[in-house]
C-alpha positions as CSV (number, residue, x, y, z in Angstrom):
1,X,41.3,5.4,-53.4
2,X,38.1,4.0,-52.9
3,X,37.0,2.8,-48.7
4,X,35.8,-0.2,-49.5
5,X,35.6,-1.3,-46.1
6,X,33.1,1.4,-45.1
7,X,30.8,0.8,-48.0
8,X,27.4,-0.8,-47.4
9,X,27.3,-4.9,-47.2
10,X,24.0,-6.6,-48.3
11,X,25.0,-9.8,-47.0
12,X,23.8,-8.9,-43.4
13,X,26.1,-10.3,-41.5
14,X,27.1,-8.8,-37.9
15,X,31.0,-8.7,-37.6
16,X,31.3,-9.7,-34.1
17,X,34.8,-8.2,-33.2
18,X,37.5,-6.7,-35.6
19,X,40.5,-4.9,-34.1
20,X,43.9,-5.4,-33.7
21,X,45.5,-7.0,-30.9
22,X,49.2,-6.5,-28.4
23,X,50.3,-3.2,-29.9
24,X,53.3,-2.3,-27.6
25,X,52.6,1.4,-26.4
26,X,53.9,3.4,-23.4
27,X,51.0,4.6,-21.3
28,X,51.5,6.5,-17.8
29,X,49.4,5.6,-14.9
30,X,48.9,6.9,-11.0
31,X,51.5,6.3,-8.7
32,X,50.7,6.7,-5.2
33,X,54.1,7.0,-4.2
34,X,55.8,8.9,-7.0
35,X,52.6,10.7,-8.7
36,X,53.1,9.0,-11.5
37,X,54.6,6.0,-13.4
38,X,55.3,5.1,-17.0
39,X,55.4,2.1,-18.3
40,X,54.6,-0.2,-21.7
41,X,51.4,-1.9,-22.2
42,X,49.9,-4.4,-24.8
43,X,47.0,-2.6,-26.2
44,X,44.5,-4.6,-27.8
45,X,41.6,-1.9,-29.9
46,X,38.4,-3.8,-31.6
47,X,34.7,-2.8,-32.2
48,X,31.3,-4.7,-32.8
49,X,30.1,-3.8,-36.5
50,X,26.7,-3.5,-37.5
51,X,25.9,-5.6,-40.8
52,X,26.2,-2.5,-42.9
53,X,29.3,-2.3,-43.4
54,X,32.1,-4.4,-44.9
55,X,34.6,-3.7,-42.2
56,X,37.1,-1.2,-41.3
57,X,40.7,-0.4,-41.9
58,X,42.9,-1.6,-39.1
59,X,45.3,1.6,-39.5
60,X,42.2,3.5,-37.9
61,X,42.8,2.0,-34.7
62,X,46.6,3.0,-34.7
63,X,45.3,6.6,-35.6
64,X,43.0,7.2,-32.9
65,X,46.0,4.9,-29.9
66,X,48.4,8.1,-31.8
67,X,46.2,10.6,-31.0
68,X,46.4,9.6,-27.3
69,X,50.1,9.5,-27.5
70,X,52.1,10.2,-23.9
71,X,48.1,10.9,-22.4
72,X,47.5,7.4,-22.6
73,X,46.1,7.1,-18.8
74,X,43.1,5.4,-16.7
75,X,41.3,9.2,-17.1
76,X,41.5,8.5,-21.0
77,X,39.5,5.3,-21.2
78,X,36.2,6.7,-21.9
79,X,37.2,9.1,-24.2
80,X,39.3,6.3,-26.7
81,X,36.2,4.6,-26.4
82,X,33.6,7.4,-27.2
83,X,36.2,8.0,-30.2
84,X,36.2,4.4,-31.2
85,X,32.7,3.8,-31.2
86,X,31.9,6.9,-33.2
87,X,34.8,7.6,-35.6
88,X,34.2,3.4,-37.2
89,X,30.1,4.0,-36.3
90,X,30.3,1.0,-34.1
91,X,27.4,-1.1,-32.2
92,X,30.3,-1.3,-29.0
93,X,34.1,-0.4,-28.6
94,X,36.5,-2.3,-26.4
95,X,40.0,-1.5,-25.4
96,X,42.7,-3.5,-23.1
97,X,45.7,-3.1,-21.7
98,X,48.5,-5.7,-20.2
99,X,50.8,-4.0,-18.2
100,X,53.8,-4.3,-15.3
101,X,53.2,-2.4,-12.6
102,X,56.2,-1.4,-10.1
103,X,55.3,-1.2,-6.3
104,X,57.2,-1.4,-3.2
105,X,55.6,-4.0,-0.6
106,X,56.6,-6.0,2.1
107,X,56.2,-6.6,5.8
108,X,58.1,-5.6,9.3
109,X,59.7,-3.0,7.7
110,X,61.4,-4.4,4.6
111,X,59.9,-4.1,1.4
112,X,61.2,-4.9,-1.9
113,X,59.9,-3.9,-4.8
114,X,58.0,-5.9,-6.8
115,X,56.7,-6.5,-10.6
116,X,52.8,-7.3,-10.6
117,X,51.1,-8.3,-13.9
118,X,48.0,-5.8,-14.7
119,X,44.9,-5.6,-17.0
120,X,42.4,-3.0,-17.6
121,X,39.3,-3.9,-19.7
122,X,36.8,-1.0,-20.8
123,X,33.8,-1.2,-23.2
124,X,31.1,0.8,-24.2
125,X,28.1,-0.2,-25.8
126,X,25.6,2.1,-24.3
127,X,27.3,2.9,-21.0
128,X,30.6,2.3,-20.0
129,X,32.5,-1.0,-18.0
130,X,35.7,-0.5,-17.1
131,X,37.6,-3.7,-14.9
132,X,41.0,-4.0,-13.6
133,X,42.6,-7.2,-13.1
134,X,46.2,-7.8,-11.2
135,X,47.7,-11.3,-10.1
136,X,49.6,-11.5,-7.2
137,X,52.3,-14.5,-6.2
138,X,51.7,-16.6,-3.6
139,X,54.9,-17.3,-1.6
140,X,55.0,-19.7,1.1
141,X,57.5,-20.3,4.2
142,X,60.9,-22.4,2.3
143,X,59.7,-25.4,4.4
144,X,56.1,-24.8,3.3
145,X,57.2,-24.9,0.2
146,X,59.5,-28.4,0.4
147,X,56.3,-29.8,1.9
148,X,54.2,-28.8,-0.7
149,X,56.8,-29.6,-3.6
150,X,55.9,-26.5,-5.5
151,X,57.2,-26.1,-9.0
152,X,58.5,-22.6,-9.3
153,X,61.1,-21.0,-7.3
154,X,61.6,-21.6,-3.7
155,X,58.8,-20.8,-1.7
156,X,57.0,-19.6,-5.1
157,X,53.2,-21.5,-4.6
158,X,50.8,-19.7,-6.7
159,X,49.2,-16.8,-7.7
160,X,45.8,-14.9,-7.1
161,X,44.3,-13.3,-10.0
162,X,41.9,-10.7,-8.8
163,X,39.5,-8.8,-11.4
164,X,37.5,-6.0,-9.9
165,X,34.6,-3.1,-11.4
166,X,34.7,-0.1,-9.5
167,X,32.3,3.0,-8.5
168,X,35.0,5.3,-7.6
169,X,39.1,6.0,-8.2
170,X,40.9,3.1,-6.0
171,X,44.6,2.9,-6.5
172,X,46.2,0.0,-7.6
173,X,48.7,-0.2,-4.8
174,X,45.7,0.1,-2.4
175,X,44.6,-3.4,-4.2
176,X,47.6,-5.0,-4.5
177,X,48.3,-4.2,-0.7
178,X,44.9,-5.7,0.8
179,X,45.3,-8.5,-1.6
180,X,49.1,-9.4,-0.3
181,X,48.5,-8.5,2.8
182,X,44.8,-11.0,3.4
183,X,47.5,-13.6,1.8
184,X,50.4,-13.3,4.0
185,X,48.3,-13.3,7.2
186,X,46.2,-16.8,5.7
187,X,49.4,-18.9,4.7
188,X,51.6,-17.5,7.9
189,X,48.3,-18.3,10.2
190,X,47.2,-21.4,8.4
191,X,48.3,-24.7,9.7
192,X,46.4,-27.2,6.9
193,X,48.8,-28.8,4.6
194,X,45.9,-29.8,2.1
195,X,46.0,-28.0,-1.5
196,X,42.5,-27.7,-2.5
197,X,41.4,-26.6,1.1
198,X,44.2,-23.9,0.7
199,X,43.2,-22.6,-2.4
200,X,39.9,-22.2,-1.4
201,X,40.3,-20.7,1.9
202,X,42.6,-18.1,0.2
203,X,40.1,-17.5,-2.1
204,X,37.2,-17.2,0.7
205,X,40.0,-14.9,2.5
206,X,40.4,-12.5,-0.5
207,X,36.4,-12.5,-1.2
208,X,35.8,-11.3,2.4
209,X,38.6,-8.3,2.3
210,X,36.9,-7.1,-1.2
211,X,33.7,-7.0,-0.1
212,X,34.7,-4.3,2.5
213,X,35.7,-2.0,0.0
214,X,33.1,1.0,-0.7
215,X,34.8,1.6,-4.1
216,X,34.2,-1.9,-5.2
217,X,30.9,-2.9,-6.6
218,X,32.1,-6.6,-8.3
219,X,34.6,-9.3,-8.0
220,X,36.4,-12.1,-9.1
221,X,38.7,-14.0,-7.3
222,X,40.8,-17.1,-8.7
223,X,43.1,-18.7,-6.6
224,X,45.6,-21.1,-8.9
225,X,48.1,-23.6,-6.8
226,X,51.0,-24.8,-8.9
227,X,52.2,-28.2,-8.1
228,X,54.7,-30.9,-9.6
229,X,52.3,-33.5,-10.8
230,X,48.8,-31.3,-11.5
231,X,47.3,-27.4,-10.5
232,X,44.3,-26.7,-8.3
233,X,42.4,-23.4,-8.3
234,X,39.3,-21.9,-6.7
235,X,37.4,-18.9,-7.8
236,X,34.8,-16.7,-6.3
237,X,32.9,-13.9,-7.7
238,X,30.6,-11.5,-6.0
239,X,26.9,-10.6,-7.1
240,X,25.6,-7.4,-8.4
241,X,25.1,-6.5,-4.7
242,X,28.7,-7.1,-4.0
243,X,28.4,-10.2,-1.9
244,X,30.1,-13.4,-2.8
């Protein structure tokens, strides 16, 4: 059978992104606790074509996530990439990955443990650029909450969606700690009742706890506030030089 999609197009036309998206697949990731947890992502494969060509077979993509099968980790990013970018002679390779991740946190000794949304983007064009992005819940006081007529939960306020590029191996529990603890010490210490100066305080909060960290070199903070009649958010991101 003929591969029509890799034969040469004359219509010169750049495809801009062709993949396939949310394939369910277990990957195992770093535990700092155990060594090492296993969960299931959404992974999402897709590739910048040159003009050339007519396209590409989606099953390609399934082939190359299958030869990764149970080695799926943070370690293997570059190499699915290099593999993408070659193996479909692509101008750039992406790959993402939506993920739970299980941690134990909590304060004065009790700590629960707790389901945190995570993403990891990486892409490679000539180098590589690799992000990971975790939200953390807001939770306020019960009476905070009341005051505040929140839509979620009791106490359930918000949520703070951090994205971050790294120069070296930071864990994500290390992230998820600094971020939930910078919260809990603003909304226990912070005595305004207005909604957009909370969410941007938080947001100023988080900013100025990322920019202490050596293995960061960007971020981006969003802040979102969920109430009955409308949300309010705030977002920060740093510079190059990893200010905000």
């Amino acid at each position: 059978m003929k591969d029509i999609q890799s034969q040469l197009d004359s219509r010169r036309i750049n495809i801009a992104k062709v993949g396939v998206k949310e394939v369910s697949y277990p990957i195992r990731l770093k535990d700092k606790a155990q060594k090492t947890q296993h969960t299931i992502a959404n992974a999402s494969l897709y590739v910048n074509l040159p003009h050339k060509f007519k396209g590409t077979h989606m099953s390609r993509f399934v082939e190359i996530l299958n030869e990764f099968h149970g080695a799926i980790t943070i370690r293997h990013f570059s190499d699915m990439l290099c593999k993408m970018k070659e193996r479909l002679d692509a101008e750039a390779s992406h790959l993402e990955l939506e993920f739970p991740y299980f941690f134990r946190h909590g304060r004065h000794g009790h700590k629960t443990l707790t389901r945190y949304r995570c993403r990891m983007h990486g892409s490679l064009t000539d180098e590589n650029e690799l992000s990971l992005q975790i939200n953390v819940p807001i939770h306020l006081p019960v009476c905070g909450a009341k005051k505040q007529n929140t839509l979620s939960a009791p106490g359930a306020w918000g949520e703070a969606q951090v994205t971050v590029r790294l120069v070296h191996f930071y864990w994500i529990e290390d992230l998820v700690e600094l971020v939930s603890t910078t919260l809990d010490q603003e909304v226990e210490g912070s005595q305004d009742d207005s909604v957009s100066l909370r969410v941007r305080s938080l947001a100023q909060a988080i900013a100025q706890s990322l920019e202490k960290v050596a293995e960061i070199s960007w971020f981006s903070v969003t802040v979102k506030n969920y109430c009955s009649e409308f949300s309010s958010f705030a977002v920060i991101e740093s510079t190059d030089s990893g200010t905000a």
